[in-house]
Backbone bond lengths (Angstrom), bond angles and torsions (degrees), N, CA, C in turn:
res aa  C-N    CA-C-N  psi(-1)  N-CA   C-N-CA  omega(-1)  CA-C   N-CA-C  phi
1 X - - - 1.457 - - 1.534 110.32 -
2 X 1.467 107.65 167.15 1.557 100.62 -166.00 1.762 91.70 -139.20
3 X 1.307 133.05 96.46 1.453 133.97 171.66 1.359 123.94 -60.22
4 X 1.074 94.04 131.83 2.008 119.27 -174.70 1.787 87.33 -80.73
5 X 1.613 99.91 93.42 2.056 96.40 166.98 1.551 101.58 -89.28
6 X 1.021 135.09 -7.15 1.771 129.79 -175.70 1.585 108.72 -145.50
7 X 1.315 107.53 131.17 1.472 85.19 166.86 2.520 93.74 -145.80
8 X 1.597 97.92 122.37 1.082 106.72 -162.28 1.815 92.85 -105.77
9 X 1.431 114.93 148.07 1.752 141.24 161.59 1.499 92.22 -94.36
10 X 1.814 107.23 108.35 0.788 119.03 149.58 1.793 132.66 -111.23
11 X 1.380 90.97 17.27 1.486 104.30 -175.72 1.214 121.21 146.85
12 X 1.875 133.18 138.00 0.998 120.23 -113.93 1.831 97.59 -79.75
13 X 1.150 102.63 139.38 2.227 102.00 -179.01 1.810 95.57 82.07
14 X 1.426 107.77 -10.52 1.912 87.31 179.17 1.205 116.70 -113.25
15 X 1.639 130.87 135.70 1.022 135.68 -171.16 1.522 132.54 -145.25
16 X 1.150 102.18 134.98 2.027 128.32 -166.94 1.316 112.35 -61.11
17 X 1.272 146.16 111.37 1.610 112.67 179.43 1.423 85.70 -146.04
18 X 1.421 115.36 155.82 1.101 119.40 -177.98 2.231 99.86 -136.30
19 X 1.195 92.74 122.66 1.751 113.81 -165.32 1.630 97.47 -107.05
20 X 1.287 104.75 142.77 1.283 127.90 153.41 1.881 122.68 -53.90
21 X 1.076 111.71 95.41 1.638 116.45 167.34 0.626 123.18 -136.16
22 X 1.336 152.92 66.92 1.570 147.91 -151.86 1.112 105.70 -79.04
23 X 1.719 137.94 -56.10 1.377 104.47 173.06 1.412 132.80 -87.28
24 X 1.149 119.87 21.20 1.362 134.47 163.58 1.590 114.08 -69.99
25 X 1.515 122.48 -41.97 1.074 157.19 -130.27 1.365 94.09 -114.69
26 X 1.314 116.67 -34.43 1.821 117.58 173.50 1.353 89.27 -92.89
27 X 1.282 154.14 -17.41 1.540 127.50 -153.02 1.540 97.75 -121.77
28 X 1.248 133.21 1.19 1.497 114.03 -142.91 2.104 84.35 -123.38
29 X 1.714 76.76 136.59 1.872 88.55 170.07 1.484 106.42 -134.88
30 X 1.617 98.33 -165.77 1.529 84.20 -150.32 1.420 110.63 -90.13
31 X 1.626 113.24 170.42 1.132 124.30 -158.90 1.746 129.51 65.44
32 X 1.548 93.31 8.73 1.790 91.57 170.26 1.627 105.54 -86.39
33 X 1.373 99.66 -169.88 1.426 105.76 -179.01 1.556 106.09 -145.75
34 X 1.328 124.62 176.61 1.265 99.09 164.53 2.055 107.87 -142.37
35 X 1.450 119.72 179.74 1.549 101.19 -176.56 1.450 99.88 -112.63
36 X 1.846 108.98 125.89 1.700 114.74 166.13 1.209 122.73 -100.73
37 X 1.316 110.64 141.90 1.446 103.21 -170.42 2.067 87.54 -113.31
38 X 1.143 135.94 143.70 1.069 141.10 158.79 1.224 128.32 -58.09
39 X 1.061 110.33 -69.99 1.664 134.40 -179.02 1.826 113.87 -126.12
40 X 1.420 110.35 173.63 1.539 111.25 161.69 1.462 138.60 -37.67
41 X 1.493 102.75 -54.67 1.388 135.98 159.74 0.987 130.23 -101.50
42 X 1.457 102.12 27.26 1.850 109.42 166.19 1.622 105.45 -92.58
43 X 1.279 112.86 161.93 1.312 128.58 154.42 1.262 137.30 -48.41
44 X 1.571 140.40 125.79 1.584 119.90 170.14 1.715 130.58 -64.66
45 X 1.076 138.63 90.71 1.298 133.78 -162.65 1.236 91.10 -82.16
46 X 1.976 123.45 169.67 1.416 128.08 123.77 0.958 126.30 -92.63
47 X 1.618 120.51 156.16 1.472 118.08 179.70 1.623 110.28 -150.71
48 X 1.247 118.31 109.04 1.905 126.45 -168.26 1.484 91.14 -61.60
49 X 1.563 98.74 148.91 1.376 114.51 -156.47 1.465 87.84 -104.51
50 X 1.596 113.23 109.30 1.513 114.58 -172.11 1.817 110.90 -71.05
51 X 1.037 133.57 -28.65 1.392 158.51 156.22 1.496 131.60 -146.53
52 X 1.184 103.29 175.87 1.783 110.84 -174.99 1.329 104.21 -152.59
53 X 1.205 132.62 164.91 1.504 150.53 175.16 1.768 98.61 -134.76
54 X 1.174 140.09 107.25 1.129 146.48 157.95 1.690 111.01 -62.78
55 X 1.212 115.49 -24.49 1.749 124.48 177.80 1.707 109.58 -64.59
56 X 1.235 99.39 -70.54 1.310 129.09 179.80 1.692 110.26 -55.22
57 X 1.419 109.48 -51.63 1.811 126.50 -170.08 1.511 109.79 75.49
58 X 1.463 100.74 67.05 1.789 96.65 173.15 0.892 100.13 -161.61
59 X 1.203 131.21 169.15 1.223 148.91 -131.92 1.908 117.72 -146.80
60 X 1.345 132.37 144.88 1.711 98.62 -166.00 1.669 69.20 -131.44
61 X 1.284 117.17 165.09 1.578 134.41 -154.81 1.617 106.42 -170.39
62 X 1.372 118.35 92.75 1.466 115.06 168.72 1.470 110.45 -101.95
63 X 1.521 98.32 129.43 1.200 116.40 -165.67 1.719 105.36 -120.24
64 X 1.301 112.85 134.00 1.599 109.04 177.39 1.864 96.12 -108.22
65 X 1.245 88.90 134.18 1.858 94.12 152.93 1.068 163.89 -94.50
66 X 1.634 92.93 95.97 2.138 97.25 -164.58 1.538 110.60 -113.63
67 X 1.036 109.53 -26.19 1.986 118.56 158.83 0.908 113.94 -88.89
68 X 1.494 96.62 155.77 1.916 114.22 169.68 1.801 98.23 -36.38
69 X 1.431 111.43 -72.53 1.201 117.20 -165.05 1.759 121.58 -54.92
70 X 1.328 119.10 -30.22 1.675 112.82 174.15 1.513 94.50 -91.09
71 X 1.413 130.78 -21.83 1.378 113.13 169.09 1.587 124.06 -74.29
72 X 1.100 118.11 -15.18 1.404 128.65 178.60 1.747 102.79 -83.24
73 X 1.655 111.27 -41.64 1.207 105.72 179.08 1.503 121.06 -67.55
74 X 1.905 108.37 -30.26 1.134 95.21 169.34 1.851 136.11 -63.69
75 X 1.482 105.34 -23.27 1.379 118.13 177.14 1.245 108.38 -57.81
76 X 1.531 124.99 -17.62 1.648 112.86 -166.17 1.244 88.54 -75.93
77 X 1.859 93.48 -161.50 2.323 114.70 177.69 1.480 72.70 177.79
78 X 1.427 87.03 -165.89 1.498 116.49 176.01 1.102 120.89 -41.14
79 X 1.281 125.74 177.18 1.550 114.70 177.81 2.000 121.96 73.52
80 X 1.385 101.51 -51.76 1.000 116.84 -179.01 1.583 123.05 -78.20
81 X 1.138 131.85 145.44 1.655 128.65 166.18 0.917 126.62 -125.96
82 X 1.542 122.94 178.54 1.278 130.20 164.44 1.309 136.63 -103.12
83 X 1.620 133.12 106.31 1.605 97.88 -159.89 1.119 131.19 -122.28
84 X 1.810 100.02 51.89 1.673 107.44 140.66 1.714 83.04 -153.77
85 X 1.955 88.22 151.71 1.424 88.78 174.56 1.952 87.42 -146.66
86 X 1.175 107.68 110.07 1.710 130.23 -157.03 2.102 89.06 -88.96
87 X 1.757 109.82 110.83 1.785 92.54 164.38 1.676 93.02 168.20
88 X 1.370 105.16 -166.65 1.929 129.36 -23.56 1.946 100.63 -52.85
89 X 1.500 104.60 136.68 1.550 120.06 142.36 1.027 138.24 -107.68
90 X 1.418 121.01 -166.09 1.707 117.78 -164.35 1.451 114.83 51.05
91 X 1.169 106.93 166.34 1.784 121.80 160.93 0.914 104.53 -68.92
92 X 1.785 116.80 136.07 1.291 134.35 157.92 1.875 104.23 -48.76
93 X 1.520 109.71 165.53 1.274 135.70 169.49 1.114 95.94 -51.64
94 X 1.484 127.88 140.42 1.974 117.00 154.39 1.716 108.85 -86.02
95 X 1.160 101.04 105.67 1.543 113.92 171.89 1.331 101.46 -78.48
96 X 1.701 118.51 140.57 1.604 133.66 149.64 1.648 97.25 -166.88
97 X 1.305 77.00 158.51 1.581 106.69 159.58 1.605 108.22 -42.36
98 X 1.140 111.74 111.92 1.906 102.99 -162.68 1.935 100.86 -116.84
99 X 1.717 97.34 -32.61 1.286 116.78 -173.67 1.712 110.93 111.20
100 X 1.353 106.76 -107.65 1.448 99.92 155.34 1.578 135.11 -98.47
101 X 1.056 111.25 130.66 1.564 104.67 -169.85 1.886 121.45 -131.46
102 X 0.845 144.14 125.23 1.528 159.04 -85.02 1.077 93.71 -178.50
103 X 1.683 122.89 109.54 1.371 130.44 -171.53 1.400 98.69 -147.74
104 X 1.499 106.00 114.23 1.437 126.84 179.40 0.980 112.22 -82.21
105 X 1.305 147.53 142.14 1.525 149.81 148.67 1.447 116.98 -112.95
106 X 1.329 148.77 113.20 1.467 168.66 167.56 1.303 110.97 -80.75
107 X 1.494 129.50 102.55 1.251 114.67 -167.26 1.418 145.78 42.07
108 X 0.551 135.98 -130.57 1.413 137.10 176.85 1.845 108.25 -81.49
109 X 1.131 106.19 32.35 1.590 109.10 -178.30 1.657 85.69 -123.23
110 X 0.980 122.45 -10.75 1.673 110.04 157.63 1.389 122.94 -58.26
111 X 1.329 118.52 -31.45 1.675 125.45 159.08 1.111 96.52 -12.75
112 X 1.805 89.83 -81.11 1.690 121.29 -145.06 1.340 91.80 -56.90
113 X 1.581 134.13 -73.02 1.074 127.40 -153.63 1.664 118.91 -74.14
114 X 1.241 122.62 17.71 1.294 140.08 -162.28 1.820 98.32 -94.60
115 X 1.643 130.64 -52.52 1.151 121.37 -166.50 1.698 106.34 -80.25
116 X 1.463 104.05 -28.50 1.198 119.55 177.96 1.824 109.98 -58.05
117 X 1.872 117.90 -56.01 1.300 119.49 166.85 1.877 105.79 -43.01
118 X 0.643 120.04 -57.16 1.506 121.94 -171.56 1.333 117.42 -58.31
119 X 1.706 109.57 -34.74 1.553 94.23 163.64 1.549 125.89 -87.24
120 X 1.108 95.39 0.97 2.022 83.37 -176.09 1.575 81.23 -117.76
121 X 1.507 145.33 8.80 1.210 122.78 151.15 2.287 102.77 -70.31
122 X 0.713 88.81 -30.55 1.980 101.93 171.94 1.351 103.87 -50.74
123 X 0.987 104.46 -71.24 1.496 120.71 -155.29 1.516 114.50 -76.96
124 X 1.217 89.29 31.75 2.038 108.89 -175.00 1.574 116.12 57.25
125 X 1.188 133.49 65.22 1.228 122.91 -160.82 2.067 87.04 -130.71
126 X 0.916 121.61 163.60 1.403 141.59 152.91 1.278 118.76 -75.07
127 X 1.490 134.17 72.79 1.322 130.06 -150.90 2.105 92.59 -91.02
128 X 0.985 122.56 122.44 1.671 116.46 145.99 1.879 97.29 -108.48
129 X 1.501 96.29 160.06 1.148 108.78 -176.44 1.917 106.71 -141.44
130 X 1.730 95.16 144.90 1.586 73.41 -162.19 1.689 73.20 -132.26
131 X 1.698 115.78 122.12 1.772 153.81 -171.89 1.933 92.61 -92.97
132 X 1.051 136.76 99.11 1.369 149.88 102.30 1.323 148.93 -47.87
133 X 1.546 117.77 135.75 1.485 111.29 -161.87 1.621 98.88 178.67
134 X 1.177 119.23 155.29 1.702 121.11 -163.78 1.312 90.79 -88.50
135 X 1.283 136.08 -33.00 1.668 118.37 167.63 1.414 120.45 -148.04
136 X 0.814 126.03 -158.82 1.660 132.70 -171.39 1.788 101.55 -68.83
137 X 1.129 110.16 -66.97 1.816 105.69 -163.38 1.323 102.06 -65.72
138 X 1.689 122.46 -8.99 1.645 111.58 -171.02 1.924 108.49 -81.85
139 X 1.662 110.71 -12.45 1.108 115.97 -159.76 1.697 98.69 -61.64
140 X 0.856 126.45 154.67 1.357 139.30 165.42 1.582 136.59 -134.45
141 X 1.562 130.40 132.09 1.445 116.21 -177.92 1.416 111.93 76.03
142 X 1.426 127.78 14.80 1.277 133.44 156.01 1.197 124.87 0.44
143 X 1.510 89.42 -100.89 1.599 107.41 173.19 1.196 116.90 -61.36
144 X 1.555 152.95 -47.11 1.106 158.69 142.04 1.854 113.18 9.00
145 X 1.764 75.47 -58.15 1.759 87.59 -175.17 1.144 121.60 -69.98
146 X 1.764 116.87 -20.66 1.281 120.35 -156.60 1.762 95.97 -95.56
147 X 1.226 96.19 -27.61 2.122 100.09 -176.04 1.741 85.37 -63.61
148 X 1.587 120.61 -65.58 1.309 95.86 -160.35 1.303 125.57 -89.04
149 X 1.564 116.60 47.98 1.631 112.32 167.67 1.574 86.67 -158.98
150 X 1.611 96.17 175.32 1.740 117.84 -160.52 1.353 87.68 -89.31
151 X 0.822 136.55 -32.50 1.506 136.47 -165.95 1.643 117.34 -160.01
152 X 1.356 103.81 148.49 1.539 115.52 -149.61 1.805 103.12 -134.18
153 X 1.304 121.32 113.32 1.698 120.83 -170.10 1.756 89.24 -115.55
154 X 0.921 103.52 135.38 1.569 129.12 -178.12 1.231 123.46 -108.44
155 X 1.341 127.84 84.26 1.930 114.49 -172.62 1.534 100.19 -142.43
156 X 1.346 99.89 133.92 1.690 138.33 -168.77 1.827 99.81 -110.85
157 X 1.311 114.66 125.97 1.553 116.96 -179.41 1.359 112.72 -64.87
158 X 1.418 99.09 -39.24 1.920 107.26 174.77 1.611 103.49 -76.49
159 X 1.104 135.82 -34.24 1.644 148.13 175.39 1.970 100.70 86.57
160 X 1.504 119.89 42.94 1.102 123.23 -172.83 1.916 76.76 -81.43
161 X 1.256 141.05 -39.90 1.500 141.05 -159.36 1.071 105.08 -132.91
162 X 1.599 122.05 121.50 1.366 122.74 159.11 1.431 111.84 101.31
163 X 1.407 122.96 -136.79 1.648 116.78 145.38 1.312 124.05 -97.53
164 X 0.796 111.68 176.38 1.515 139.76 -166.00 1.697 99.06 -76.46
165 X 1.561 158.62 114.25 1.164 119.47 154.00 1.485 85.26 160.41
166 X 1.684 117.45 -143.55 1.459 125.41 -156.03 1.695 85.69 -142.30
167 X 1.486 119.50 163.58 1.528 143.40 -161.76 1.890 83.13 -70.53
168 X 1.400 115.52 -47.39 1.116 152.12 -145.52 2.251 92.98 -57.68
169 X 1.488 100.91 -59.08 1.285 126.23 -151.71 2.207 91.55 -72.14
170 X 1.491 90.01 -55.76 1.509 83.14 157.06 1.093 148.98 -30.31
171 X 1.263 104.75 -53.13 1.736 125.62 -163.11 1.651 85.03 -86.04
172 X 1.338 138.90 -50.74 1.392 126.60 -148.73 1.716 85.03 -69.71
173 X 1.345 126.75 -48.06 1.293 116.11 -177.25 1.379 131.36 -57.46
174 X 1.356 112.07 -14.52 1.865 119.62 -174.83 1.686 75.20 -112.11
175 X 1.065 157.45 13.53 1.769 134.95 166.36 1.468 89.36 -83.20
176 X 1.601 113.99 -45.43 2.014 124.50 -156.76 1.427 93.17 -73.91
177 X 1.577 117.36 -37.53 1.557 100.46 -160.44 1.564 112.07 -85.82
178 X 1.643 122.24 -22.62 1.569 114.41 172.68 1.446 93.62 -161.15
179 X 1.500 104.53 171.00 1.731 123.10 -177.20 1.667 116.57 -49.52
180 X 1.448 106.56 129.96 1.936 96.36 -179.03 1.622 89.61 -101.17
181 X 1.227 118.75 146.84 1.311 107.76 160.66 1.734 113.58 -122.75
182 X 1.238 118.59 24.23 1.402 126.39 -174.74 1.809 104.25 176.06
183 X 1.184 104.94 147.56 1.976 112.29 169.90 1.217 85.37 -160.23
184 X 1.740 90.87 132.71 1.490 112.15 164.51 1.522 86.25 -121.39
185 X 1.778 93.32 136.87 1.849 105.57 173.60 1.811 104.77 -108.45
186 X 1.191 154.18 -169.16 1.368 166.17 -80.97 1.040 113.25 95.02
187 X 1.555 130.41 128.67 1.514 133.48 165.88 0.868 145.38 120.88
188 X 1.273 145.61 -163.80 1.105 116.35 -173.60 2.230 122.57 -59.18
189 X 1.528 108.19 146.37 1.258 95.93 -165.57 1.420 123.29 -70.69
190 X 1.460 111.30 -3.78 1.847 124.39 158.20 1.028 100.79 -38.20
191 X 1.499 112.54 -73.09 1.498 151.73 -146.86 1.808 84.80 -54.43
192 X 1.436 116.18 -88.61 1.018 121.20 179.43 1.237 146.38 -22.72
193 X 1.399 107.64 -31.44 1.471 158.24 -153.78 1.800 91.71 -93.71
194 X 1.206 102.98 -92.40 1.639 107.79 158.07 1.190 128.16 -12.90
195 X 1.761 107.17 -56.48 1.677 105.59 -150.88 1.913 87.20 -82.69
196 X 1.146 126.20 -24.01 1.708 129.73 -170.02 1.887 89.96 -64.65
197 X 1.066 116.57 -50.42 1.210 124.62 -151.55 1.774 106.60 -70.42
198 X 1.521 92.47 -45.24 1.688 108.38 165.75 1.723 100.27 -58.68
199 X 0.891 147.18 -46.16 1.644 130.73 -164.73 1.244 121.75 -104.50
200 X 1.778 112.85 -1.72 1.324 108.33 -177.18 1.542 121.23 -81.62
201 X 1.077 110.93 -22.93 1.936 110.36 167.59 1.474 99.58 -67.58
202 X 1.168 137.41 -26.49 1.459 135.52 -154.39 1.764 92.18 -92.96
203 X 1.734 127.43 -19.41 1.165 121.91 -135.44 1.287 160.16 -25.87
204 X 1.498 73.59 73.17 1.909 105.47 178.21 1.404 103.64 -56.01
205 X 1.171 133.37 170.87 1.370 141.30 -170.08 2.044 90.52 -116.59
206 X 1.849 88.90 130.50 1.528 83.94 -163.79 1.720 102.84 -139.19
207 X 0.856 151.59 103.63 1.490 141.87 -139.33 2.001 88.40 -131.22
208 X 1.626 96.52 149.28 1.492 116.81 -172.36 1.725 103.77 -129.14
209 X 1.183 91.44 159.20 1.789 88.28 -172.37 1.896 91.96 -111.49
210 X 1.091 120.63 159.49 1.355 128.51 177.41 1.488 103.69 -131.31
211 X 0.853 151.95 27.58 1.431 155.63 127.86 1.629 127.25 -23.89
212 X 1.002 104.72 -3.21 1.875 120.09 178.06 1.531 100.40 -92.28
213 X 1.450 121.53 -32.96 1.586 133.83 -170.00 1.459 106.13 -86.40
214 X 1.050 122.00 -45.10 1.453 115.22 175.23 1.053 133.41 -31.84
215 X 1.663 131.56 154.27 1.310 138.05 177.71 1.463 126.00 -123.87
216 X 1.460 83.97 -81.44 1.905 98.74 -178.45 1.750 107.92 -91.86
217 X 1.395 111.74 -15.45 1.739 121.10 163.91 1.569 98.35 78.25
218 X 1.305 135.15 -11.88 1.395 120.41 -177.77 1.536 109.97 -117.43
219 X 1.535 119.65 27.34 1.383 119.11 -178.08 1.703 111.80 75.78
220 X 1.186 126.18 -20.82 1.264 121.74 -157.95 1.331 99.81 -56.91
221 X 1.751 123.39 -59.71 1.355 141.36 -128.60 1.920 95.93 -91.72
222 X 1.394 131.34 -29.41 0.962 120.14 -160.50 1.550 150.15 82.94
223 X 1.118 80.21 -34.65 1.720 99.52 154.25 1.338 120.88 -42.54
224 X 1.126 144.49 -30.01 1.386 125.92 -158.68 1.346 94.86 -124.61
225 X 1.056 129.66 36.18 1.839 143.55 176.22 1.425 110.49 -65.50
226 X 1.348 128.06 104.96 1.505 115.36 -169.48 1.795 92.69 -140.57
227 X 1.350 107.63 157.68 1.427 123.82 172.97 1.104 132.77 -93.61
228 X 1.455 119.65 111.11 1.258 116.76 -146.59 1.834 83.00 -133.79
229 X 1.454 98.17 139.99 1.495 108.32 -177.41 2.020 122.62 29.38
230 X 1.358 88.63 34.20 1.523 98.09 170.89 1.621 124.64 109.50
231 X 1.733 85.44 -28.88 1.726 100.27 178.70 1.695 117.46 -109.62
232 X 1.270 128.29 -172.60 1.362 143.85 -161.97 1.334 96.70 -100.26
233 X 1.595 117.63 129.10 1.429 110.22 -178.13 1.953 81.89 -157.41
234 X 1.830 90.66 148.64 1.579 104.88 -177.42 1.725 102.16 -107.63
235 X 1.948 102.80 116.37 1.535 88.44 -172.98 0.583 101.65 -59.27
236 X 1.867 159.53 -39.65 1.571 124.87 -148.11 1.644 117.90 -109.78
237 X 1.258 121.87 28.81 1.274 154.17 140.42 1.566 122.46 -98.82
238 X 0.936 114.37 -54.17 1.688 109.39 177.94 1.237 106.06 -87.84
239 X 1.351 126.17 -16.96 1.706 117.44 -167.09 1.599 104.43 -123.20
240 X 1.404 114.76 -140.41 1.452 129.42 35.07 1.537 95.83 -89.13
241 X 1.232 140.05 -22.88 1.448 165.26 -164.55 1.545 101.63 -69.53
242 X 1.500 130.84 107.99 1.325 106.77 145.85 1.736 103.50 -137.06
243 X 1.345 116.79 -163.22 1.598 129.53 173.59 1.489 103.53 -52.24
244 X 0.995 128.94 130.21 1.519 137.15 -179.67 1.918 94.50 -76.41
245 X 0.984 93.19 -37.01 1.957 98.46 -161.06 1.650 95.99 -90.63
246 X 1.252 125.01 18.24 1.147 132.85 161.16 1.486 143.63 -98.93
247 X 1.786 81.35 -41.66 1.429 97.45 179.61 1.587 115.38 -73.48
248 X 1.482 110.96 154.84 1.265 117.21 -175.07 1.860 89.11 -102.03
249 X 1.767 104.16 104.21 1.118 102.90 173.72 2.129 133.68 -77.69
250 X 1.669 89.91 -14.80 1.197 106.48 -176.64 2.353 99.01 -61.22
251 X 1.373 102.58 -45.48 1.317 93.96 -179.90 1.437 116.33 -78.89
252 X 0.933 103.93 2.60 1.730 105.99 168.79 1.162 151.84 -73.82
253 X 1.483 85.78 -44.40 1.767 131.61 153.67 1.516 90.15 -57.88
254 X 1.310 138.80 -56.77 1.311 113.19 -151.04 1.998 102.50 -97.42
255 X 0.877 102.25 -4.83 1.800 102.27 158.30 1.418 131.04 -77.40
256 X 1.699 94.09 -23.63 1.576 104.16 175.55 1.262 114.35 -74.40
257 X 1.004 121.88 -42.56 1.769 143.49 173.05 1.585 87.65 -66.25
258 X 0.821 152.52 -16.60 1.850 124.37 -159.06 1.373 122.68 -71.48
259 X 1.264 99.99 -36.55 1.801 124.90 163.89 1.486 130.63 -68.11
260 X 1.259 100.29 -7.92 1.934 107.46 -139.49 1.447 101.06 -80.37
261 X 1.382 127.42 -10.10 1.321 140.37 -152.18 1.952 87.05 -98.24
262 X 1.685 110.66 -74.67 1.473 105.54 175.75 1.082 124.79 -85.02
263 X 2.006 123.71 27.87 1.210 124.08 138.44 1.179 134.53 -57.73
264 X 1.408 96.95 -35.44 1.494 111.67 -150.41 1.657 96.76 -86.62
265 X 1.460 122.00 -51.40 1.465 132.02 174.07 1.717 106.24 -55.99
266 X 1.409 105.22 -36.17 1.864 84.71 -177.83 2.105 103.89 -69.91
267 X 1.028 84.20 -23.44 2.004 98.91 177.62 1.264 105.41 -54.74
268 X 1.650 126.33 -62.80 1.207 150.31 -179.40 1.602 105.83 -41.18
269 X 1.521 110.11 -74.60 1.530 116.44 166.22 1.098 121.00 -48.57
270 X 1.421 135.15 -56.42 1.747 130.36 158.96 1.761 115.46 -18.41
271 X 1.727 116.34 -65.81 0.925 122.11 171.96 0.810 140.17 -0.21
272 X 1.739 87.34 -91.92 1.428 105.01 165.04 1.169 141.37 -68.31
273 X 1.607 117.48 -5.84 1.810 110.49 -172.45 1.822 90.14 -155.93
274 X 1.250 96.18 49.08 1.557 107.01 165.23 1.761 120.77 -23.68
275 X 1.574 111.42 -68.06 1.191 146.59 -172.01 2.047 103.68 -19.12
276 X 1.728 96.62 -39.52 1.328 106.41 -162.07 1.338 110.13 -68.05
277 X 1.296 126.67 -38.07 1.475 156.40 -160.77 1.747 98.23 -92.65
278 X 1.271 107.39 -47.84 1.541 94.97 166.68 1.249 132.63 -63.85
279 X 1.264 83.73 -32.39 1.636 86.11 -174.27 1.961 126.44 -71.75
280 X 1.483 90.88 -6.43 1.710 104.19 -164.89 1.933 85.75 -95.34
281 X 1.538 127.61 -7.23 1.499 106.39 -150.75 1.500 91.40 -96.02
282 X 1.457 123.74 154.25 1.507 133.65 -149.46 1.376 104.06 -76.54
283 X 0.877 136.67 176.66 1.393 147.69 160.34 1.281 111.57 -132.17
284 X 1.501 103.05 137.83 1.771 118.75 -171.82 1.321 104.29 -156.25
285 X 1.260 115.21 58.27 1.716 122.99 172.18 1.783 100.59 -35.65
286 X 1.862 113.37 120.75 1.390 115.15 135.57 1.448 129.36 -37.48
287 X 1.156 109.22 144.47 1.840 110.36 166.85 1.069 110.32 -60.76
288 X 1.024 102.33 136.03 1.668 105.22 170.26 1.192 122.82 86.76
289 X 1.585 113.81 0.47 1.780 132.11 178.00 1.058 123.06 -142.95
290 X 1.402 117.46 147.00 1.321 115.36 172.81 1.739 135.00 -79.23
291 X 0.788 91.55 153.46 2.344 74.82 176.08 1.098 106.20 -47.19
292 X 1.370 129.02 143.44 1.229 135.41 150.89 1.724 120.28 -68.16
293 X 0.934 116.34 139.28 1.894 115.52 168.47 1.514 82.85 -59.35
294 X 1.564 114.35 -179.13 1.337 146.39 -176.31 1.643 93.77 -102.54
295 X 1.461 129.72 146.53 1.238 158.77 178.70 1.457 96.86 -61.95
């Protein structure tokens, strides 16, 4: 089993938790992910490992809730566990010296692109970072983002935070105002879709994570089969990371959707008779505390 010691509301359905893995926690860099299983008869999800502490041995995991399964995970806290937590997978991020480098985050793909900003802010790079989100309370990793880059662009679609506009409207303005020499995008696959399209006349080198497509995370299952520079590639074996100006995003879109029909009904059934699913998730009382009920 793997214990939930923190579990933080960072926005409404999104959530902070920081788990026990110690050797996960020594091995894992950025841009991996790893596979949780909840319960017996839970599902295998992936989930990019937003940070780690190798001191401590844990692991931090922001999870938003749109399935049975990240909505069930969000109900846990303390007290509660997980009992399997499958990692680090995928290829790490390719960190170098890039020069300037431009790391988008789209919702909750600021996670993802958050351990990744931090290493090529390391690795001597000029990090700006440009934080997207449909309104103010959806923003996430704020401050986080702003320690690890030189500069920080803020835009909300409604413009309740930041500016007014799309991740998109940003970036064309920092391409006009000085040299990009790298963009990593996160997020939604519009989003993504866009930001490739914005840098490819410029051809900056621009890499996308596919981690939204995944399934079973070890290649077995097939599911996450996407076309990348012409050929068949499994994101969570070949990626989650590949060339943005490669991928064939039109088939991507249609892998994301492939499920969406008996997502939504296993969601539906959760709903309504929660109780069953709780009742299978582990218990691993902290010292010194009692279990928490579920949220």
């Amino acid at each position: 089993m793997f214990p939930i010691l923190e579990a933080t509301q960072l926005a409404p359905d999104i959530k902070r938790l920081r788990v026990a893995a110690p050797r996960v926690a020594r091995k894992r860099l950025p841009g991996q992910f790893v596979i949780v299983r909840v319960h017996e008869r839970g599902e295998r999800i992936p989930l990019t490992i937003a940070d780690s502490d190798p001191v401590r041995g844990d692991l931090t995991l922001v999870v938003q809730g749109v399935g049975k399964t990240t909505k069930l995970i969000n109900a846990l806290g303390p007290g509660d566990a997980l009992l399997d937590l499958l990692g680090p997978l995928g290829r790490p991020s390719e960190v170098a010296r890039y020069g300037t480098a431009v790391v988008v985050g789209g919702g909750v793909g600021a996670a993802i692109a958050y351990p990744t900003a931090v290493a090529l802010h390391r690795a001597g790079n000029r990090v700006v970072a440009i934080l997207g989100a449909r309104r103010r309370e959806l923003v996430v990793l704020e401050e986080e983002l702003r320690r690890a880059s030189d500069a920080l662009h803020l835009v909300t679609d409604d413009g309740s935070y930041g500016r007014r506009g799309l991740v998109t409207d940003a970036l064309a303005e920092i391409l006009a105002a000085e040299p990009v020499d790298y963009v990593l995008a996160i997020g939604p696959v519009r989003m993504m879709r866009a930001v490739a399209e914005a840098t490819r006349p410029r051809g900056i080198r621009t890499v996308v994570s596919l981690n939204s497509v995944m399934v079973d995370g070890t290649g077995m299952c097939g599911g996450c089969r996407v076309i990348v520079g012409g050929g068949s590639r499994f994101a969570c074996v070949d990626g989650p990371e590949f060339d943005a100006h490669e991928v064939d995003f039109d088939v991507l879109e249609q892998r994301n959707a492939a499920y969406r029909q008996a997502e939504a009904e296993a969601l539906e059934r959760f709903l309504l008779e929660p109780a069953g699913d709780f009742a299978l998730v582990p218990r691993c009382p902290l010292p010194g505390r009692e279990a928490e009920a579920p949220a």
